[in-house]
C-alpha positions in Angstrom: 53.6 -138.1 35.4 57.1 -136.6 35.7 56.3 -134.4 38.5 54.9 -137.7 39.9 58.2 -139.6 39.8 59.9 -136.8 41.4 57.6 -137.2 44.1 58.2 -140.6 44.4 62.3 -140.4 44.2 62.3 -137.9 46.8 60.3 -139.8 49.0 62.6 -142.2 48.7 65.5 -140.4 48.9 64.0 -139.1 52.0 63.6 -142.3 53.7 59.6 -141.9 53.9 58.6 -144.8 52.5 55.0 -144.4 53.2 54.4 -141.7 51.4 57.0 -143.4 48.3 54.7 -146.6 48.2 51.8 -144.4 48.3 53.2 -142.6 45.1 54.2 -145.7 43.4 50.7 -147.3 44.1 49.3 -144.4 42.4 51.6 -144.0 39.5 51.1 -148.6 38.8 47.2 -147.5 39.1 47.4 -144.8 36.6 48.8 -146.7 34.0 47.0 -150.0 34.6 43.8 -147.3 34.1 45.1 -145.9 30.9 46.0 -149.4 29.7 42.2 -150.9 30.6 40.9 -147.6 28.9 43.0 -148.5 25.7 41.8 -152.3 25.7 38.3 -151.4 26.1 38.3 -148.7 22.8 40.0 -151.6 21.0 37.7 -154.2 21.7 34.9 -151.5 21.3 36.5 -150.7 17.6 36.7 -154.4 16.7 32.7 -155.1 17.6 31.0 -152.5 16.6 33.2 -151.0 14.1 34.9 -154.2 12.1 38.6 -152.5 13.0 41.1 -155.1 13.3 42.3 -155.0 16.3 45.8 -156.3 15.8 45.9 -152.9 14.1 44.6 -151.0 16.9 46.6 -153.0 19.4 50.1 -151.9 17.7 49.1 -147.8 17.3 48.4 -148.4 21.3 52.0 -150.6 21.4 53.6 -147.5 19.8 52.2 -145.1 22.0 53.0 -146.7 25.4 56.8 -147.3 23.9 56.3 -143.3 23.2 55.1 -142.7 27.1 58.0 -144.7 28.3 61.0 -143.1 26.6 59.9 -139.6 28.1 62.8 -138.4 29.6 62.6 -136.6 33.2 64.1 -133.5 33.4 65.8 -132.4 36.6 66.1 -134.9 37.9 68.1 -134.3 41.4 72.0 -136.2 41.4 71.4 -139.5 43.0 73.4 -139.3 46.8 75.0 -142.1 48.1 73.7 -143.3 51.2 75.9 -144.7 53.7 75.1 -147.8 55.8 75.0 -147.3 59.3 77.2 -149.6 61.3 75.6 -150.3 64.1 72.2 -152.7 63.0 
């Protein structure tokens, strides 16, 4: 996921925004995937396994909050772009 969101940044950085919002597309789809995945084993757990799934629903809480304080290692100094003056 990190090489990911170095993809992304340097498409950005870049100025090639096709391939950036095809990168972000994919990264918003992999998560919305893992997330549905999650859902579906807690409902699963709760029908055919009696597991509360306001218990289940708080390990998965914990473990996105886990995915989300990753921190991205070298990671390139953000330039500063200039506007051009002539629009």
């Amino acid at each position: 996921m990190a090489e990911d969101i170095g993809n992304f940044l340097d498409n950005v950085a870049s100025k090639n925004f096709a391939n950036a919002e095809k990168e972000f597309s994919d990264m918003i789809n992999a998560r919305l995937a893992d997330r549905l995945e999650s859902h579906k084993a807690m409902i699963a757990n709760s029908v055919y396994n009696g597991v509360d799934p306001e218990e289940v629903e708080d390990d998965i809480e914990d473990d996105v909050d886990n995915v989300d304080n990753v921190e991205i290692e070298d990671q390139p100094e953000q330039e500063e772009v200039e506007a051009d003056e002539e629009l």
